[in-house]
BALOBA-1460 file (C-alpha; in Angstrom, 3 decimals):
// residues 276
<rec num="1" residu="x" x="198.932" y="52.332" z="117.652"/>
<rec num="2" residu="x" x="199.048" y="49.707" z="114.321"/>
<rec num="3" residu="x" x="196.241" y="49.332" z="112.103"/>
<rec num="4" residu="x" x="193.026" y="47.767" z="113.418"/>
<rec num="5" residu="x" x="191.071" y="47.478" z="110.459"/>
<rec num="6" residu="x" x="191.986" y="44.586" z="108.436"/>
<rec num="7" residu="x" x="192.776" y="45.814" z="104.312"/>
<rec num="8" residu="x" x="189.547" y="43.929" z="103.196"/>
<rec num="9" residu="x" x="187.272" y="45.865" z="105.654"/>
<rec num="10" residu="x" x="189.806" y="49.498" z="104.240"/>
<rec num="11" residu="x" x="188.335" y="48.169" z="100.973"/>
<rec num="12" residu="x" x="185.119" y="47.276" z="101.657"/>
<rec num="13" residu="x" x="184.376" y="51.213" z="102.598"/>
<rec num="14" residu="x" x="186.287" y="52.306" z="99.616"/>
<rec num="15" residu="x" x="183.939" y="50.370" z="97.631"/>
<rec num="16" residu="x" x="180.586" y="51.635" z="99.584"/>
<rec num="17" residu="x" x="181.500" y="55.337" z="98.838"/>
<rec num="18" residu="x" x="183.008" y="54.780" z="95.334"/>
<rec num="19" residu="x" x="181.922" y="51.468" z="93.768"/>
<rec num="20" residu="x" x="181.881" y="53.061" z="90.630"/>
<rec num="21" residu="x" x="184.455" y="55.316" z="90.181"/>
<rec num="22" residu="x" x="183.950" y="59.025" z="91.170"/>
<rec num="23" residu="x" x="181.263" y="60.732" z="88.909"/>
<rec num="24" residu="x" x="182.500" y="64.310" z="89.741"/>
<rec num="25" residu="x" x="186.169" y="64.060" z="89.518"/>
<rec num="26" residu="x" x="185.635" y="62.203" z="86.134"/>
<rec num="27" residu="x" x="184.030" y="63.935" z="84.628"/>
<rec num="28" residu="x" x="185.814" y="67.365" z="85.226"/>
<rec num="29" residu="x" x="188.903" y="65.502" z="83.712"/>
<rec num="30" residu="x" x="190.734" y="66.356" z="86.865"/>
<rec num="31" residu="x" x="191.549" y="63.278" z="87.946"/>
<rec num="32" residu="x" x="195.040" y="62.925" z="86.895"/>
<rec num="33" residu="x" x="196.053" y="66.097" z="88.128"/>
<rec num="34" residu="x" x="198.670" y="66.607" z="91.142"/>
<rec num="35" residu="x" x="197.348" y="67.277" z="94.373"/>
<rec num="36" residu="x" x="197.832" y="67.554" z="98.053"/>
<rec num="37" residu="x" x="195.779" y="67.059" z="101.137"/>
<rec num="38" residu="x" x="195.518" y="67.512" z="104.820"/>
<rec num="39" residu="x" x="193.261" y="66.713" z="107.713"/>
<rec num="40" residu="x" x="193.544" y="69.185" z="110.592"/>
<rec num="41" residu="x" x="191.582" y="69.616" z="113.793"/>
<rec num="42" residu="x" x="189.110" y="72.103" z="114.302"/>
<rec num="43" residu="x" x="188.791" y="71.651" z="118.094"/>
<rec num="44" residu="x" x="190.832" y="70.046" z="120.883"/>
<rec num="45" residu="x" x="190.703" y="65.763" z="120.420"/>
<rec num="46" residu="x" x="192.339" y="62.883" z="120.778"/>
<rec num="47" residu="x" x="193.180" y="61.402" z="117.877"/>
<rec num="48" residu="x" x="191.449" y="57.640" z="116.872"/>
<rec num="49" residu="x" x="191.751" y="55.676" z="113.847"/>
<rec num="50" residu="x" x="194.550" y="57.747" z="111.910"/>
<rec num="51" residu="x" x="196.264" y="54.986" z="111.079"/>
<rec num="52" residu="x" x="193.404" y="53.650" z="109.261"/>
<rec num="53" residu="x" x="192.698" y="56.648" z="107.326"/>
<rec num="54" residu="x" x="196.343" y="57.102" z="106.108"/>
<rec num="55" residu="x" x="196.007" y="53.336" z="104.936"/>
<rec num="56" residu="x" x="192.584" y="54.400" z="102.777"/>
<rec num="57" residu="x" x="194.483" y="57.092" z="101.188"/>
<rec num="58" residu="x" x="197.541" y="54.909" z="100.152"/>
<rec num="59" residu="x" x="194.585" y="52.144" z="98.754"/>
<rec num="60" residu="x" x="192.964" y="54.794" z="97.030"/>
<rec num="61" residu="x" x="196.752" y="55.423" z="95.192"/>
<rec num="62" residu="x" x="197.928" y="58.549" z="97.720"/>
<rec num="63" residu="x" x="200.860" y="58.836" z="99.205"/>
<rec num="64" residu="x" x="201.011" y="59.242" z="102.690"/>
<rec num="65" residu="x" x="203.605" y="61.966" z="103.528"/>
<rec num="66" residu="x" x="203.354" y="62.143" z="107.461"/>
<rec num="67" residu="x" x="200.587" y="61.174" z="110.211"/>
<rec num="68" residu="x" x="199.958" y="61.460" z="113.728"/>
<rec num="69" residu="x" x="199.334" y="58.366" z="115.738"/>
<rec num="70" residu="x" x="196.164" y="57.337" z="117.457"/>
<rec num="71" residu="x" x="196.348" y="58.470" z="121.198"/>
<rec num="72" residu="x" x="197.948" y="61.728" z="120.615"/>
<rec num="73" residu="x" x="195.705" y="64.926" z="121.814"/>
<rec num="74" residu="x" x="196.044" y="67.642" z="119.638"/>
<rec num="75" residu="x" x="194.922" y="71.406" z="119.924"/>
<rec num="76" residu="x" x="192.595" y="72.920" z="117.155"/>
<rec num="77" residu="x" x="194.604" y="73.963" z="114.363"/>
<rec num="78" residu="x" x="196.583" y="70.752" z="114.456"/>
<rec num="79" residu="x" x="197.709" y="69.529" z="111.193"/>
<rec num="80" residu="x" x="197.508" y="65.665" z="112.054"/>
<rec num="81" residu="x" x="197.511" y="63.975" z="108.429"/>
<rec num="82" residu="x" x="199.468" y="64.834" z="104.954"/>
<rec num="83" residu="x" x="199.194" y="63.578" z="101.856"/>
<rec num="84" residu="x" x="199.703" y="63.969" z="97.856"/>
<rec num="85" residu="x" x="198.578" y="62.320" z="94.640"/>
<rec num="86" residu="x" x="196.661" y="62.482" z="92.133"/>
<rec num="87" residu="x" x="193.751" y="64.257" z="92.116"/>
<rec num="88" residu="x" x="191.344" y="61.392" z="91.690"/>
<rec num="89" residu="x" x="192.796" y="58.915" z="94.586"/>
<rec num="90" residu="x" x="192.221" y="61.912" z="97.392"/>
<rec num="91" residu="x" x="189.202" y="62.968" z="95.953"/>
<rec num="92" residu="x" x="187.816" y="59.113" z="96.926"/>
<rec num="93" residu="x" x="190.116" y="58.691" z="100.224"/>
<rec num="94" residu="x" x="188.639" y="62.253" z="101.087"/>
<rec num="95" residu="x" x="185.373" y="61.307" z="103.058"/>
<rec num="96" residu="x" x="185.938" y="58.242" z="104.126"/>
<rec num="97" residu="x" x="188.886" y="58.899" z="105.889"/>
<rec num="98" residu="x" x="187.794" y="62.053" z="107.569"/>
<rec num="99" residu="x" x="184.438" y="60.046" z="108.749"/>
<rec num="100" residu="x" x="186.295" y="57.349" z="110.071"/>
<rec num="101" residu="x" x="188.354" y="59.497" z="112.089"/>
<rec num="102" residu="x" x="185.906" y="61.957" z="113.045"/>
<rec num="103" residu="x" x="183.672" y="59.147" z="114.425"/>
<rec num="104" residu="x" x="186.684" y="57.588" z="116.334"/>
<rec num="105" residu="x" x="188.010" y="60.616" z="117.505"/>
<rec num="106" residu="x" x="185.242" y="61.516" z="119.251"/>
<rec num="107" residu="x" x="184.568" y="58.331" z="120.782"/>
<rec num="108" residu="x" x="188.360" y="58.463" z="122.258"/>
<rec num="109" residu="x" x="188.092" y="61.880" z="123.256"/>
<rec num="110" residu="x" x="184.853" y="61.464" z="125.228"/>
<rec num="111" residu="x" x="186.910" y="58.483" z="127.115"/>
<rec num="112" residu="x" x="189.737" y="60.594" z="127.995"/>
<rec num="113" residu="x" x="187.281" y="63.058" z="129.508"/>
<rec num="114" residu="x" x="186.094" y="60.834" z="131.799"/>
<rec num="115" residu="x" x="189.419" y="59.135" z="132.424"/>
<rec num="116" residu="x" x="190.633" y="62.705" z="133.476"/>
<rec num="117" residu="x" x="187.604" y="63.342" z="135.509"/>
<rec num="118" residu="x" x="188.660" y="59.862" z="137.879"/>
<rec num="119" residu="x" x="192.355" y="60.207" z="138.355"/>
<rec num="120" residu="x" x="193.789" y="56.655" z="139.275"/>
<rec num="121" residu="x" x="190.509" y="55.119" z="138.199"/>
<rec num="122" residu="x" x="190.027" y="52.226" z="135.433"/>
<rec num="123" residu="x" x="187.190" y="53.533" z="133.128"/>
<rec num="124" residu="x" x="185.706" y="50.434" z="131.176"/>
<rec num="125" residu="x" x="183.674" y="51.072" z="128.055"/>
<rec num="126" residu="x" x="180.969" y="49.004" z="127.683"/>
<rec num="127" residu="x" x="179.900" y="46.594" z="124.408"/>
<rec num="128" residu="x" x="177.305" y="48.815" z="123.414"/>
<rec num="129" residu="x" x="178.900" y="50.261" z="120.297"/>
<rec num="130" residu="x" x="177.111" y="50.788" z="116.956"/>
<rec num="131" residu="x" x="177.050" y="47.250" z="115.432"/>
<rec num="132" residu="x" x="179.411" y="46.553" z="112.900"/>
<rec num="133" residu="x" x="181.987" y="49.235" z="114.471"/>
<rec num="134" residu="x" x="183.668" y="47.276" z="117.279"/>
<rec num="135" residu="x" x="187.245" y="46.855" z="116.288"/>
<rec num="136" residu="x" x="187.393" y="50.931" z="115.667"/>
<rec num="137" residu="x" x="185.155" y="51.045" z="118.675"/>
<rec num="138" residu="x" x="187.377" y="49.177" z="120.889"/>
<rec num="139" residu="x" x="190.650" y="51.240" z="119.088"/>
<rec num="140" residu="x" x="189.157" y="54.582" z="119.857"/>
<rec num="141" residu="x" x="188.393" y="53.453" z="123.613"/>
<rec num="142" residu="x" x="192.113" y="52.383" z="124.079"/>
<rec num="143" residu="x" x="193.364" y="55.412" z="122.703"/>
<rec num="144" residu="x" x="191.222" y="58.207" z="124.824"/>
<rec num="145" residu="x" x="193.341" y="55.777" z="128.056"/>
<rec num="146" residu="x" x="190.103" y="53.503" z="128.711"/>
<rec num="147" residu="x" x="189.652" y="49.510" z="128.737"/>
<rec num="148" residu="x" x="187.278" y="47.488" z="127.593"/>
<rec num="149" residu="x" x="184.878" y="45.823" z="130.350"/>
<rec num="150" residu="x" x="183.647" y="42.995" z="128.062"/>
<rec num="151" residu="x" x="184.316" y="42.321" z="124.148"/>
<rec num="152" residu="x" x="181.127" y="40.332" z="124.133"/>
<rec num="153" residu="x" x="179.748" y="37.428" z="125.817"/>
<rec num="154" residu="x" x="182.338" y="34.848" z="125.153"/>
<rec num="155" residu="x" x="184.795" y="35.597" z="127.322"/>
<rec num="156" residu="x" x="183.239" y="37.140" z="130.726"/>
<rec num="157" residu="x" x="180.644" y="36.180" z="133.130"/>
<rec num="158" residu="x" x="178.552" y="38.657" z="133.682"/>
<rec num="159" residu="x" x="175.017" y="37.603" z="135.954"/>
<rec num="160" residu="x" x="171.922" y="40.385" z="134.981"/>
<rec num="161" residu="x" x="168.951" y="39.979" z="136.809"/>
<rec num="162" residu="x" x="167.580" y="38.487" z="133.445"/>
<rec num="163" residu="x" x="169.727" y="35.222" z="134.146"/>
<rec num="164" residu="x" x="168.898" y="35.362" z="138.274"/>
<rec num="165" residu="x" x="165.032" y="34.929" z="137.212"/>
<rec num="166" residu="x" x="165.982" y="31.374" z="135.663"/>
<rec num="167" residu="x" x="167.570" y="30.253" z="138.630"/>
<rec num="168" residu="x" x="165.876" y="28.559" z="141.632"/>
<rec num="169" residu="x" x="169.197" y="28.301" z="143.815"/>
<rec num="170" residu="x" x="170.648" y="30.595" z="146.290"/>
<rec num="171" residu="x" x="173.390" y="32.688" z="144.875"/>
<rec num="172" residu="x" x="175.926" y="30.811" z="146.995"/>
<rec num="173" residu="x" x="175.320" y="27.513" z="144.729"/>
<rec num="174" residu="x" x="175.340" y="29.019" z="141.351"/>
<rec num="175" residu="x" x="178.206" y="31.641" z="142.574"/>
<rec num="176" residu="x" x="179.622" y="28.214" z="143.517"/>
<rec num="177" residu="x" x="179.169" y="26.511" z="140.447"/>
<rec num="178" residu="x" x="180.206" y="29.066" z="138.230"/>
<rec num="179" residu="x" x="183.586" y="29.460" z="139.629"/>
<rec num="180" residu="x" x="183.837" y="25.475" z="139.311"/>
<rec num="181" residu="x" x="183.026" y="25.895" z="135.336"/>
<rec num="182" residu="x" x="185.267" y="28.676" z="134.650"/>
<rec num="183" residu="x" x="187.936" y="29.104" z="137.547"/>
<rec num="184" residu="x" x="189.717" y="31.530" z="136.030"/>
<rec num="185" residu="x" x="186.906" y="34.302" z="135.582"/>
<rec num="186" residu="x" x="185.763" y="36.837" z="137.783"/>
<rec num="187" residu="x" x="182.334" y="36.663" z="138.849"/>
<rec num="188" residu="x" x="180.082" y="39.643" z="138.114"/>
<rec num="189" residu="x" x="176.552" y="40.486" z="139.020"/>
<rec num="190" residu="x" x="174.705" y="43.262" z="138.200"/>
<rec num="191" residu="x" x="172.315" y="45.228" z="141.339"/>
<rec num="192" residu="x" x="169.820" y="47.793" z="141.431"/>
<rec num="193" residu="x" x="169.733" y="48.114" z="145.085"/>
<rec num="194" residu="x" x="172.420" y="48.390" z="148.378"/>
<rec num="195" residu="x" x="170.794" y="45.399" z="149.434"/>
<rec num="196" residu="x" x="171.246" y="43.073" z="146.524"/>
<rec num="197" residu="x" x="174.528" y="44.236" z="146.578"/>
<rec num="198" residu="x" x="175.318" y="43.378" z="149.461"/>
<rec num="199" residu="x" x="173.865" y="40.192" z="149.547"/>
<rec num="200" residu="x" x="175.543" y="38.986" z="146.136"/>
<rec num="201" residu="x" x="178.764" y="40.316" z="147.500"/>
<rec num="202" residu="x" x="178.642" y="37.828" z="150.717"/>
<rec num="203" residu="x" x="177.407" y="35.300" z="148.311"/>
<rec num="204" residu="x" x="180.830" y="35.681" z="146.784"/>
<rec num="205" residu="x" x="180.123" y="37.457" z="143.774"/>
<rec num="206" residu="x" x="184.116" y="38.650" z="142.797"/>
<rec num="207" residu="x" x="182.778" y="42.366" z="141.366"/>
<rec num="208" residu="x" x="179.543" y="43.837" z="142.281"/>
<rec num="209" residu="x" x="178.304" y="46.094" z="139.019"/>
<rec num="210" residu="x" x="175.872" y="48.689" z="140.421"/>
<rec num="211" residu="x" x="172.720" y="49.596" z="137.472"/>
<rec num="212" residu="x" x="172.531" y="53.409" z="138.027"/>
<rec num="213" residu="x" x="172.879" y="53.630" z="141.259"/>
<rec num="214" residu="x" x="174.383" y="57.502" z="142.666"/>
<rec num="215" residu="x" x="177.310" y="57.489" z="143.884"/>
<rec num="216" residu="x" x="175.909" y="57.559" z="147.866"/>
<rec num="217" residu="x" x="174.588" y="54.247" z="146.849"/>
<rec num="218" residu="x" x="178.341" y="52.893" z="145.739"/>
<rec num="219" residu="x" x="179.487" y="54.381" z="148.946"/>
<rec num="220" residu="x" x="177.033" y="52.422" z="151.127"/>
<rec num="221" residu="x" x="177.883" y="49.396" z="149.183"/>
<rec num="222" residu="x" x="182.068" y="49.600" z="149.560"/>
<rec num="223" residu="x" x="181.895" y="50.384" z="153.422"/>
<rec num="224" residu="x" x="179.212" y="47.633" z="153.567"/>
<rec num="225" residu="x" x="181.557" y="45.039" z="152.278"/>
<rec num="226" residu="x" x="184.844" y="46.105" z="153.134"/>
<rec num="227" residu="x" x="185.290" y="43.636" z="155.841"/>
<rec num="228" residu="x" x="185.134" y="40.550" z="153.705"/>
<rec num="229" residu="x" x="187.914" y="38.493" z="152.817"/>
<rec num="230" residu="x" x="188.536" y="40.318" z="149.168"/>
<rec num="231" residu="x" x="186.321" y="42.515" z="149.297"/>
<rec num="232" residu="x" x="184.170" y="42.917" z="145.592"/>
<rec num="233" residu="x" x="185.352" y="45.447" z="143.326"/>
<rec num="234" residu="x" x="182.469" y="47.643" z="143.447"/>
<rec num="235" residu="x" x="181.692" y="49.367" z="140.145"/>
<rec num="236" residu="x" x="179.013" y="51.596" z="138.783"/>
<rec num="237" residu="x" x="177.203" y="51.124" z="135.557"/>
<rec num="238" residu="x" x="175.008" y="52.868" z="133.675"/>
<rec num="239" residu="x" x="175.102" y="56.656" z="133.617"/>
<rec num="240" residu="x" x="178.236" y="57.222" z="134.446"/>
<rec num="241" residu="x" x="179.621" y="59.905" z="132.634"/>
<rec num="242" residu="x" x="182.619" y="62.784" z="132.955"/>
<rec num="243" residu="x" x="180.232" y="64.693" z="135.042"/>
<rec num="244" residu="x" x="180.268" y="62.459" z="137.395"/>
<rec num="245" residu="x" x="183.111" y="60.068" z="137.256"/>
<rec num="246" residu="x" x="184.692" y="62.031" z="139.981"/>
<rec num="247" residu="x" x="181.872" y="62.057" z="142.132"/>
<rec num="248" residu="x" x="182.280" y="58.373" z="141.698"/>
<rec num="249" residu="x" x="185.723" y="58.400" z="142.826"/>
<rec num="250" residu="x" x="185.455" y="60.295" z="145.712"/>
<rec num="251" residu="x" x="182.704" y="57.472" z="146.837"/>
<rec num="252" residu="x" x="185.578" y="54.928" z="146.760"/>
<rec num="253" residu="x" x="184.874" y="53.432" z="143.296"/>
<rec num="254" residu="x" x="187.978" y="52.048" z="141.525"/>
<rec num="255" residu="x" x="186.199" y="50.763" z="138.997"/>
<rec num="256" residu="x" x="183.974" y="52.727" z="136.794"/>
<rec num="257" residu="x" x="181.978" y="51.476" z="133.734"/>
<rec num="258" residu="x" x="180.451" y="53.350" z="130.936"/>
<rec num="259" residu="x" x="178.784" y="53.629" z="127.620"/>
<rec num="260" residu="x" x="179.050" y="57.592" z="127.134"/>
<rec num="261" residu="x" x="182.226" y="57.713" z="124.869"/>
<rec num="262" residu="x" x="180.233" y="56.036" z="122.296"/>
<rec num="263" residu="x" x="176.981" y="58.477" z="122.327"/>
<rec num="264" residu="x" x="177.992" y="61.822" z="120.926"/>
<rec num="265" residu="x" x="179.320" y="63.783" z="118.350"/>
<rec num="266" residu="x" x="182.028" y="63.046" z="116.120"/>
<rec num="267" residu="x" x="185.339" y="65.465" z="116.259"/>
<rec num="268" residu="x" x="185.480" y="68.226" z="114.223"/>
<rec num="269" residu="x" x="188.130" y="67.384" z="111.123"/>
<rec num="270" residu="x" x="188.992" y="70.287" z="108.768"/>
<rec num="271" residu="x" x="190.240" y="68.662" z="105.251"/>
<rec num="272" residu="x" x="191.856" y="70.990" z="102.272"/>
<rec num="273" residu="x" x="192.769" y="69.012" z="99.335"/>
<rec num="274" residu="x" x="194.288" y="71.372" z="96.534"/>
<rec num="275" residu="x" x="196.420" y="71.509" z="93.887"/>
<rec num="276" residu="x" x="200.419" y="70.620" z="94.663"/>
């Protein structure tokens, strides 16, 4: 995968963990001296954001010598990154390149998990990423083998409940009128009950997105509309995790959406960084 993060935003974390040059290193006059550093992993992952790292260690004046890309899964014990330099530019690459990949890594593994769980199943992560992380959000999704179900609000139209209480019309006027406004889109309406889902679904509603409802409930729903001339895509939201993706699955859901890969821990990076 190429580099997601753009060189400013590389520096700008650079600058957060060393804006002043690196106390330590400095001071122990070691900073000139030739070194040599590696990231391994200390579990099974799937890689995220290595690209990114390797670039923070050749802007912090390493040289990368070899790197694994984003998307491979690796065994623990898996030497993914190598580098050498000077002492001082690993020293300040050090952390903030293990982070980043550490955080990404785990969000990409935790997709593929559930992607595994749902064999011939899209999995769609959700916008709900930590603020200020969506590009290595979105990077880390795509390489655990998930999609993205919405970047943000711009592009999609996506009916909560919250809009539906502004609205005075049947569904079958503003279903109507929003596929006049934006032909192109898929309609999508969120449900807490088989009946509302139902209902929205004869309405016209292209995808019916189920709010935590078991998969029993998504079962109910797909043999409910199946009849109707295209049937909605009928995908479950909220809660859906690897333990039950295939539970999903087996209801009839083709469609799954999610939030889990980004609520968890990070990936377990080992880092030696010693003299060459």
């Amino acid at each position: 995968m190429t580099t997601i993060l753009p060189d400013a935003a590389l520096d700008a974390l650079l600058a957060q963990d060393v804006p002043y040059g690196d106390l330590t290193t400095d001071s122990l006059g070691i900073a000139a001296r030739p070194a040599r550093m590696s990231f391994a992993a200390r579990g099974a992952m799937v890689l995220a954001g290595t690209e990114e790292a390797a670039r923070l260690v050749e802007k912090a004046g390493g040289r990368v010598l070899r790197v694994e890309p984003s998307g491979t899964a690796v065994e623990a014990g898996t030497v993914f990154l190598e580098a050498d330099g000077p002492a001082g530019s690993l020293h300040r690459a050090w952390k903030v390149a293990q982070t980043l990949v550490e955080y990404a890594s785990g969000i990409a593994t935790r997709a593929q998990r559930i992607v595994e769980a749902a064999p011939g199943v899209t999995v769609a992560c959700t916008r709900k990423n930590f603020q200020g992380s969506k590009d290595l959000s979105v990077k880390a999704v795509q390489a655990g083998g998930a999609v993205m179900h919405r970047l943000g609000l711009s592009e999609t139209l996506l009916v909560f409940p919250e809009h539906r209480a502004f609205l005075s019309e049947p569904p079958e006027t503003w279903i109507a009128a929003l596929r006049r406004k934006a032909p192109e889109k898929k309609i999508v309406v969120e449900v807490g009950s088989v009946e509302k889902a139902v209902a929205f679904a004869q309405a016209g509603a292209d995808v019916i997105q189920l709010e935590k409802l078991p998969p029993d409930a998504a079962r109910a729903v797909i043999e409910a509309t199946r009849n109707l001339t295209p049937p909605p895509v009928v995908a479950p939201a909220g809660g859906v995790t690897e333990a039950n993706a295939a539970a999903y699955a087996a209801a009839g859901c083709r469609l799954l959406i999610t939030s889990a890969p980004f609520f968890g821990q990070p990936a377990d990076v080992k880092v030696v960084l010693e003299p060459a």
